[in-house]
MISESE-478171 format. One line per 8 residues: their letters; for each residue x, y, z of N, C-alpha, C. Coordinates in steps of 0.02 Angstrom, whole numbers, plus 50000, padded with zeros to 5 digits. Atoms other than C-alpha are relative to their C-alpha. Layout:
a) X Y Z X Y Z X Y Z | ...
This chain:
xxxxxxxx) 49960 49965 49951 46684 52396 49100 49977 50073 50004 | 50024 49899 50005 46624 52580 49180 50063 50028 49968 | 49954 49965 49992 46729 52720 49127 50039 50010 50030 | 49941 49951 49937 46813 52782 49295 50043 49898 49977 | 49960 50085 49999 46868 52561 49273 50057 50002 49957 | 49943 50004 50071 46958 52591 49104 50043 50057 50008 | 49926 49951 50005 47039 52761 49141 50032 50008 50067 | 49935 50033 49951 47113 52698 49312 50043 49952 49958
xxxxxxxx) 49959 50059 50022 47175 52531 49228 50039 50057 49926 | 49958 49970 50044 47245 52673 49072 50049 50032 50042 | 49972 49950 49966 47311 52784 49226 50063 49964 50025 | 49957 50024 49995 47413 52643 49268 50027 49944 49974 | 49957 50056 50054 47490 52552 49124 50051 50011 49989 | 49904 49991 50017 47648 52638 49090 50018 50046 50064 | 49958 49978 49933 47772 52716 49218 49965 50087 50002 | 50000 49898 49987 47744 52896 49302 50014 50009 50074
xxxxxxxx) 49960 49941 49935 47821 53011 49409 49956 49995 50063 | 50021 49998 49951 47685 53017 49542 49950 49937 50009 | 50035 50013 49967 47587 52903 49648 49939 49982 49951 | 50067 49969 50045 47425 52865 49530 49965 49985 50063 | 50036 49992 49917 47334 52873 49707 49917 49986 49966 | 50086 50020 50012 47132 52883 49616 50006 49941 49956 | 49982 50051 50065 47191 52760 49481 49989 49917 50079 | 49988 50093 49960 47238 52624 49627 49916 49988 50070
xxxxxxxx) 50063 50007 49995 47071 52673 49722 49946 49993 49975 | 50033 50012 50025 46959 52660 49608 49991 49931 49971 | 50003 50071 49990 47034 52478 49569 49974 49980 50050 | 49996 50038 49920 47046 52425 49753 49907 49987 50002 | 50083 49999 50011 46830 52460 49720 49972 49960 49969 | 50043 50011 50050 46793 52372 49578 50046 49909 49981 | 49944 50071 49994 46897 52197 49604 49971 49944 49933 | 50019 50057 50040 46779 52084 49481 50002 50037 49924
xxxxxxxx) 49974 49970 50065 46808 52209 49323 50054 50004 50024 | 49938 49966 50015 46970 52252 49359 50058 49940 49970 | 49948 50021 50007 47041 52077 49370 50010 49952 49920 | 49991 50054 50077 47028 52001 49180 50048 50058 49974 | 49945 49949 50049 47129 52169 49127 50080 49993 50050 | 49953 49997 49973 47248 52143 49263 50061 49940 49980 | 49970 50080 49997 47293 51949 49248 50008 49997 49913 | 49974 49997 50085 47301 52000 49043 50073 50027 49998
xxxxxxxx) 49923 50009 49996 47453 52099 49092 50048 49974 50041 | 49946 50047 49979 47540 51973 49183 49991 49945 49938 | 49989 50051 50061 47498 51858 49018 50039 50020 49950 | 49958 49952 50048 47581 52014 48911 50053 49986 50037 | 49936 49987 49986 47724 52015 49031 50044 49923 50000 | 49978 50078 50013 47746 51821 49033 50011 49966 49921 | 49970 49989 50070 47762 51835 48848 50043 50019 49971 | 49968 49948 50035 47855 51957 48803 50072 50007 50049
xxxxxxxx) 49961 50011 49941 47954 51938 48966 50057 50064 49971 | 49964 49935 50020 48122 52057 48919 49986 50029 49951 | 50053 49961 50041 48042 52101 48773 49968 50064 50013 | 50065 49950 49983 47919 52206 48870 50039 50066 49986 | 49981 49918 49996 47917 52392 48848 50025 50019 50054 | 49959 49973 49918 48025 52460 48996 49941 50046 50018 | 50041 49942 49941 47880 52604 49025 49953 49945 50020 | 50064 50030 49966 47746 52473 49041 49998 49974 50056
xxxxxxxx) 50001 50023 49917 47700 52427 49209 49920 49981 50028 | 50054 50013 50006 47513 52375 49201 50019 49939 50055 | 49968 50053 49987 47594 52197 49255 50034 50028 50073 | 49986 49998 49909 47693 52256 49416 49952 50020 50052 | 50051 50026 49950 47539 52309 49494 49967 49970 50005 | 50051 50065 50008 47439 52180 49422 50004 49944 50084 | 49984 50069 49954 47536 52068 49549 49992 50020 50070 | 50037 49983 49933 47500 52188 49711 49922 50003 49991
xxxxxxxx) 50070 49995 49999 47327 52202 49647 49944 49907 50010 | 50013 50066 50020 47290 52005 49630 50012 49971 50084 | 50000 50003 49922 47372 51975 49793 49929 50051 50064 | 50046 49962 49965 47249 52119 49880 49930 49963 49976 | 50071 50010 50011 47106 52049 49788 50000 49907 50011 | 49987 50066 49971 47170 51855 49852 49964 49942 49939 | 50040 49998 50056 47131 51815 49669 50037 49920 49975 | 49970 50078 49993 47171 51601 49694 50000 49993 49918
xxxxxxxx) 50033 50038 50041 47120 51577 49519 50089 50032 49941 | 49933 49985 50054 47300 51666 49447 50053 49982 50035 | 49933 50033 49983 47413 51586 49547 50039 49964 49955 | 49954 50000 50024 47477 51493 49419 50033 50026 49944 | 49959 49943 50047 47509 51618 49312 50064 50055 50041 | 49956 49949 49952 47602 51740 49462 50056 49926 50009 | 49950 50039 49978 47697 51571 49498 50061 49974 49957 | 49965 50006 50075 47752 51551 49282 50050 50055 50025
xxxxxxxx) 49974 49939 50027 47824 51745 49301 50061 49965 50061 | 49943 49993 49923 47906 51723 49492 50032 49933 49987 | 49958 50048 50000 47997 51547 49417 50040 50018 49942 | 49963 49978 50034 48075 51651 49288 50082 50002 50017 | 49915 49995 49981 48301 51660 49280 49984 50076 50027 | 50007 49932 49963 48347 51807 49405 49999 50047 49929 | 50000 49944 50020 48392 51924 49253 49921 50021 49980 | 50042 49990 50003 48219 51915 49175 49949 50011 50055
xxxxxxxx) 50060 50006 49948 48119 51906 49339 50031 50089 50023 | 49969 49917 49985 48237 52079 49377 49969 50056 49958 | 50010 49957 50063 48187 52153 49237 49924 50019 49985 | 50082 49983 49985 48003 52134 49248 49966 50029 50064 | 50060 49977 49948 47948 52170 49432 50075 50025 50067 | 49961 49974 49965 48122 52208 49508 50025 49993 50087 | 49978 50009 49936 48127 52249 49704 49934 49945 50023 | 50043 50030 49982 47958 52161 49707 50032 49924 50033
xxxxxxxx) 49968 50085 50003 48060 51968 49695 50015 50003 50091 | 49995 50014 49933 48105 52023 49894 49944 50052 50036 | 50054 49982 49964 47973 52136 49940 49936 50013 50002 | 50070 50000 49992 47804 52103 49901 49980 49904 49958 | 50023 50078 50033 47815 51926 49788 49981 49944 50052 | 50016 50073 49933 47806 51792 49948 49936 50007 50029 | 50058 49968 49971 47670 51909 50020 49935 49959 49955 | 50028 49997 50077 47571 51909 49834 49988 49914 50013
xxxxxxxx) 49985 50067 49989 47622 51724 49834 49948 49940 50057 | 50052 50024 49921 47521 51682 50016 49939 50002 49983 | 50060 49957 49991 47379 51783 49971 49953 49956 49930 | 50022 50023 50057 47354 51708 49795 49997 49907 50009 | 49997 50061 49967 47379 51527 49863 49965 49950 49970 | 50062 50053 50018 47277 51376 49773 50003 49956 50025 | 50027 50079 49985 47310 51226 49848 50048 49958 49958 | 49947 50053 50033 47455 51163 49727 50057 50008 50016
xxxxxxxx) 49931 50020 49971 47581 51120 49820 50050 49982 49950 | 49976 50041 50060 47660 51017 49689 50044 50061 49970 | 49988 49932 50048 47670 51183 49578 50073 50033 50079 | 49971 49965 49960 47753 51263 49741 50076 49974 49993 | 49942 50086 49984 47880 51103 49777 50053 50014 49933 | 49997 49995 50054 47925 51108 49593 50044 50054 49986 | 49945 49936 50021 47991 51288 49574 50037 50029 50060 | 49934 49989 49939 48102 51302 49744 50048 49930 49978
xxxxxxxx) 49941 50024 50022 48190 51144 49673 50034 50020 49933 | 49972 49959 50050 48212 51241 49501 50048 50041 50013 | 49938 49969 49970 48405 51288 49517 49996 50071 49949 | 49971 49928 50046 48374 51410 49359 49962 50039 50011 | 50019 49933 49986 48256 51521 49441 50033 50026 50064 | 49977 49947 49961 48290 51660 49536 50005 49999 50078 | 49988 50008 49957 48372 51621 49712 49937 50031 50062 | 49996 49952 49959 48294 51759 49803 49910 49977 49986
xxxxxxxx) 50095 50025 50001 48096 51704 49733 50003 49937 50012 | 50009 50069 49976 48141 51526 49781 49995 50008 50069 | 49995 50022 49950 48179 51565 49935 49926 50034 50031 | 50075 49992 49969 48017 51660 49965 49945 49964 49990 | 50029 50064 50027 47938 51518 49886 49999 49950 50074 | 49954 50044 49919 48012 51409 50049 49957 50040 50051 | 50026 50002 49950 47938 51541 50154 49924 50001 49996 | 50055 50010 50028 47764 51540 50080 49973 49923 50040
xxxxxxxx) 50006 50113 49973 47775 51324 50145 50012 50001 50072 | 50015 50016 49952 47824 51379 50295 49928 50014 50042 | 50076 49944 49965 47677 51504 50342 49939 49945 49997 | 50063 50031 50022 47556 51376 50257 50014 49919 50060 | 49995 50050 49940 47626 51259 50397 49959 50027 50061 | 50007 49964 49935 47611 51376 50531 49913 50012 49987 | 50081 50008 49986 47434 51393 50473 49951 49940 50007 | 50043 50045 50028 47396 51219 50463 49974 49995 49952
xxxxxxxx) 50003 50021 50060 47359 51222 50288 50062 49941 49968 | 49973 50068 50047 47508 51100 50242 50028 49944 50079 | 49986 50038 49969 47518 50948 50328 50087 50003 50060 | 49964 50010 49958 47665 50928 50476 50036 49938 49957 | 49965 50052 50009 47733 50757 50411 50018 50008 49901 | 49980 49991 50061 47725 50820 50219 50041 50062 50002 | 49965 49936 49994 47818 50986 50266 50074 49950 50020 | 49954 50044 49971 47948 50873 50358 50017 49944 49938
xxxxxxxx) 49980 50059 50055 47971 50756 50220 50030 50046 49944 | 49973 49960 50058 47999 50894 50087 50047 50039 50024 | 49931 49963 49969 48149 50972 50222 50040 49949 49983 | 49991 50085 49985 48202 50799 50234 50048 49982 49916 | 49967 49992 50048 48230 50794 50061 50037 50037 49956 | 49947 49931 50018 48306 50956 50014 50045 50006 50049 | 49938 49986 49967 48430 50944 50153 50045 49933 49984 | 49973 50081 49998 48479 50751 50123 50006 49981 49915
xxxxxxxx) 50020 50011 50060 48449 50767 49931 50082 50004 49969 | 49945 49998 50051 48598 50769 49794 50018 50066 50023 | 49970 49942 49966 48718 50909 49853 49986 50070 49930 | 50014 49958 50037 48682 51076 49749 50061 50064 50015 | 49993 49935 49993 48777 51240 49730 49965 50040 49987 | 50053 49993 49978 48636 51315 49822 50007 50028 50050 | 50016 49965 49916 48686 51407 49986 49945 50039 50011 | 50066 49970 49979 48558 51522 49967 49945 49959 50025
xxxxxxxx) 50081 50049 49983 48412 51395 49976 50016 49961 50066 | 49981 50029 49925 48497 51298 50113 49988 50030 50063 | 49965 49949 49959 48539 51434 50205 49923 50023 50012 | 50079 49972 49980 48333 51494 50186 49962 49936 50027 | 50012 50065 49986 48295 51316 50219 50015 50003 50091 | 49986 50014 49935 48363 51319 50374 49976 50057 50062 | 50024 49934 49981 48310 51508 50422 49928 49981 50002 | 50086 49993 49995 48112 51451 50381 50008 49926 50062
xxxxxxxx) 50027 50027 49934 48130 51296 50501 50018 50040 50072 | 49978 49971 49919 48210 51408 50658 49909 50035 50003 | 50060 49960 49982 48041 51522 50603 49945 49956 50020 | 50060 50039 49992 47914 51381 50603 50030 49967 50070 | 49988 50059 49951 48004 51294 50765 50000 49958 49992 | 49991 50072 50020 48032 51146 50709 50046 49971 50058 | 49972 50024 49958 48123 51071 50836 50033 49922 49968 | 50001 50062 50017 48129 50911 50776 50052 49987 49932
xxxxxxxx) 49957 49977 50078 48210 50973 50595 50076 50004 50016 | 49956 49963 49964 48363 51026 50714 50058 49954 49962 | 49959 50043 50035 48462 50855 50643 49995 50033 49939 | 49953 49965 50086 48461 50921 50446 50015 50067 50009 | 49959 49931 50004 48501 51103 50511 50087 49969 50007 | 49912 50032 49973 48655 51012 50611 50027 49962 49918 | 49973 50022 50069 48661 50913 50429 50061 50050 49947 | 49970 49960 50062 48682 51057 50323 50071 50047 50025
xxxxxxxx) 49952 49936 49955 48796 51174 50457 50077 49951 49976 | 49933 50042 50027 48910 51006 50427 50048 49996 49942 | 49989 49962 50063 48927 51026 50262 50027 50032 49963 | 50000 49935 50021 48944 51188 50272 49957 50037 49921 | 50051 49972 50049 48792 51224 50162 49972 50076 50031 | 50007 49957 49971 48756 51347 50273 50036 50059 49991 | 49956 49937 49997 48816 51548 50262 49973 50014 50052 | 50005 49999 49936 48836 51584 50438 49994 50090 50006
xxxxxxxx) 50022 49892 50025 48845 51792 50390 49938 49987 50007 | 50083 49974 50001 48663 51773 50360 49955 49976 50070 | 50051 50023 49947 48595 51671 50515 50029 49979 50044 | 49946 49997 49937 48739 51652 50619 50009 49922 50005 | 49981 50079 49987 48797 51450 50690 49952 49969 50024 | 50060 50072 50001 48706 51310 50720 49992 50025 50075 | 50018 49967 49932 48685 51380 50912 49969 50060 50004 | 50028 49957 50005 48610 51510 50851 49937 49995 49975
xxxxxxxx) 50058 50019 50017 48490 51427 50762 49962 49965 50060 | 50004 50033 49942 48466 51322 50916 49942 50039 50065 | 50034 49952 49966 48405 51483 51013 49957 50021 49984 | 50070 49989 50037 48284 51535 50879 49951 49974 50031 | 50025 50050 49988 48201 51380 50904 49949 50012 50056 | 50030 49992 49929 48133 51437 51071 49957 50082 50007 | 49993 49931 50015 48094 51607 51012 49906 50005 49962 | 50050 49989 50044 47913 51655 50941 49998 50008 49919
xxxxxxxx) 49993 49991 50065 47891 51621 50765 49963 50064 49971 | 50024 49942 50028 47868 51747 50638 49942 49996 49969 | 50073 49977 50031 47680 51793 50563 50005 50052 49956 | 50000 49972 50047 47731 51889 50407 49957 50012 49960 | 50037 49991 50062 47613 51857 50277 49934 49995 50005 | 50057 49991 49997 47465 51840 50340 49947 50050 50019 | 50022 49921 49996 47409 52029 50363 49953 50008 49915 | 50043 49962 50088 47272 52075 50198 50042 50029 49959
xxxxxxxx) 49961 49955 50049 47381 52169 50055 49973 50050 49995 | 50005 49920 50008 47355 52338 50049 50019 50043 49937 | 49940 49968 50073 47426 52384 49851 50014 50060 50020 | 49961 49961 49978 47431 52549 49888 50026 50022 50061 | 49953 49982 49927 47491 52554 50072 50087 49973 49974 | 49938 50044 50012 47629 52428 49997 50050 50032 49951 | 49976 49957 50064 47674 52542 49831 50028 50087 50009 | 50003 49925 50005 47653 52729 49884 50054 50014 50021
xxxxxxxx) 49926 49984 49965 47815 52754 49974 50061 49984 49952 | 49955 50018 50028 47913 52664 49839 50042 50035 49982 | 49987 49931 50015 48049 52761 49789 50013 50033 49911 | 49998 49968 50097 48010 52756 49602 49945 50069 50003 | 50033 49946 50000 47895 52892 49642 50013 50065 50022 | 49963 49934 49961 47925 53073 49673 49942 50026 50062 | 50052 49986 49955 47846 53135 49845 49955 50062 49983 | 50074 49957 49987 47674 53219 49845 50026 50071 50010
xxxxxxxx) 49972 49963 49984 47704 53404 49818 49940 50023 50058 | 50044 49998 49932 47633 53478 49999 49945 50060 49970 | 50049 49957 50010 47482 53588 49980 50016 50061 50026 | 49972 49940 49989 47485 53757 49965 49999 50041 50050 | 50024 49973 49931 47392 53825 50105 50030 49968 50056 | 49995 50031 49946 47476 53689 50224 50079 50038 49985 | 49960 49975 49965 47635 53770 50172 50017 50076 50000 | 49998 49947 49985 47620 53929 50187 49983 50015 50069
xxxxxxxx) 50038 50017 49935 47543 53885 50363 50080 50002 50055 | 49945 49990 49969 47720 53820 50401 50061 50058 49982 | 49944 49971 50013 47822 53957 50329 49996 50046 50044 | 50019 49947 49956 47720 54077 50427 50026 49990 50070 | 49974 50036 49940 47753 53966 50588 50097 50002 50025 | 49928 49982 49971 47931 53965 50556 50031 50071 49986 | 49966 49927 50009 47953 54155 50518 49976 50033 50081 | 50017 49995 49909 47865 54176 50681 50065 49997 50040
xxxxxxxx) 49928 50041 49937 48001 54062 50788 50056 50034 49961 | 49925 49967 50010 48138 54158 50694 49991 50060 50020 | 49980 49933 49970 48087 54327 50744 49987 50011 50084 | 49993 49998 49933 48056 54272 50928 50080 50008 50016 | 49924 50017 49967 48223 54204 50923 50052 50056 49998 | 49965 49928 50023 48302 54352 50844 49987 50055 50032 | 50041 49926 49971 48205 54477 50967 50056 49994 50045 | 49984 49998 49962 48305 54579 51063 49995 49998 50059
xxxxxxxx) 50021 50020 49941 48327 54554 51231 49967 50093 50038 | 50029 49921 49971 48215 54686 51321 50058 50029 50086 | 49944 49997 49917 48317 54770 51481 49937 50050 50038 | 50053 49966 49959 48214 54851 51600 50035 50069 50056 | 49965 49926 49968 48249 55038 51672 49985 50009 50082 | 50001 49995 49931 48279 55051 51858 50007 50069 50025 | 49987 49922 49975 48235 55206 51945 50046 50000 50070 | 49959 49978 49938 48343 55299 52086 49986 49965 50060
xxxxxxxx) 50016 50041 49946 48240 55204 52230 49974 49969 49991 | 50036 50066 50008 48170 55050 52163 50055 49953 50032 | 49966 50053 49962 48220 54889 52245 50076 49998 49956 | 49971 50004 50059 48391 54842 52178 49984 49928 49994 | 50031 50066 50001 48367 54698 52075 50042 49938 50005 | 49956 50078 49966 48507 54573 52150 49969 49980 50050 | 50034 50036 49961 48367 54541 52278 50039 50023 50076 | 49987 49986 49955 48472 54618 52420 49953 50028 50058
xxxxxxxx) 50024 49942 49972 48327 54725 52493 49994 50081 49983 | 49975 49928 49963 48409 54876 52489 49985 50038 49921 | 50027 49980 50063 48350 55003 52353 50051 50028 49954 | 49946 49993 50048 48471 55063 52213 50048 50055 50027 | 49960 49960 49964 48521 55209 52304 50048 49995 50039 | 49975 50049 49942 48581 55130 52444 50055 49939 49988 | 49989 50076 50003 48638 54973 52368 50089 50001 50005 | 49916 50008 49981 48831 55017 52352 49999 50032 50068
């Protein structure tokens, strides 16, 4: 491994205050060293799971970096962590479980369905990565990667299956067929609405789903990963302090616009026979 390789991957192993901005470029460069140190700490964090050191964090970008680098060959290691119980899966990668894992998930993709299938019927992981799990099956529909009549068979049986206390998954179940259009699925939405498996707060009544239906599906996940477009904003970070010269640029700018604004008003001195200035003609003398 070069140098600049090992003291990015040191720059971002444990938590810090800013942005490591050259740390995550200098990865984003070097994708075939970077990823045996990366996919080691998702094997540390799949170990040690609450265990882990709270500063370490090698492992939460591991999993935007793996996704960006579309790195098929650790899927099922990203798929061990993301079938973790919510507290542990909280505890390791946090807001990620709704906003970057399904993405990560797409991108990292192998081809085992099975594996997929498998941990959205797992009631003891974490609601909220099952259900992005669900939308992961639909996208891979919408791309034609998973068969039409095997997508339909695996709704088929999660809506018609042994009843669960499960609204969430139902409830995403029924939200990923309105996205894929399914039309045809429309009987186990009407199933589950019966039910009342359905939470109507989140996606409104079965007429609502109805309207979807007709509606352009969504294209979420299939955009490239970007780690740091996806990370830098987060708000575990404190913002970039502004450069010095840019603000002194604006202080100058706004001391400016305060002493326009603050300028007195000028009045202008009218002599004995200048026009008067109500526009009458008639010159000041004159004017009364």
């Amino acid at each position: 491994m070069t140098e600049s390789v090992q003291k990015a991957i040191n720059d971002i192993t444990y938590r810090s205050k800013v942005f490591p901005e050259e740390a995550f470029q200098t990865i984003s460069k070097n994708r075939e060293e970077a990823i045996p140190f990366l996919r080691a700490a998702l094997e540390k964090a799949v170990a040690e799971k609450d265990k882990l050191d709270v500063q370490y964090q090698l492992h939460f970008y591991a999993l935007f970096f793996l996704g960006e680098f579309q790195a098929r060959e650790c899927f099922p290691l990203i798929m061990e962590m993301a079938s973790f119980p919510t507290d542990i899966l909280d505890y390791l990668i946090g807001d990620t479980v709704t906003e970057g894992l399904p993405q990560i998930l797409y991108h990292t993709y192998n081809g085992d369905l099975e594996l997929l299938k498998k941990a959205i019927r797992n009631q003891e992981s974490d609601e909220f990565a099952r259900t992005g799990m669900l939308r992961v099956m639909g996208q891979l529909y919408l791309d034609g990667s998973l068969g039409k009549d095997e997508w339909e068979d695996f709704i088929r049986e999660e809506a018609h299956g042994d009843e669960r206390d499960d609204s969430y998954i139902y409830t995403g179940l029924a939200d990923v067929i309105c996205d894929c259009n399914m039309k045809d699925m429309l009987p186990e939405i009407r199933y589950l609405y019966e039910r009342e498996r359905i939470d109507e707060s989140a996606i409104g009544r079965y007429d609502d789903c109805v309207d979807r239906m007709f509606r352009k599906n969504r294209d979420t996940y299939t955009s490239p990963i970007d780690a740091a477009k996806m990370l830098r904003g987060w708000a575990m970070f404190e913002e970039p302090k502004r450069d010095t010269m840019e603000k002194k640029s604006i202080d100058k700018l706004f001391k400016a616009l305060e002493r326009e604004y603050n300028a007195p008003e000028k009045t202008v001195k009218i002599g004995r026979n200048d026009p008067c200035p109500c526009g009458s003609g008639k010159n000041t003398r004159n004017a009364a």
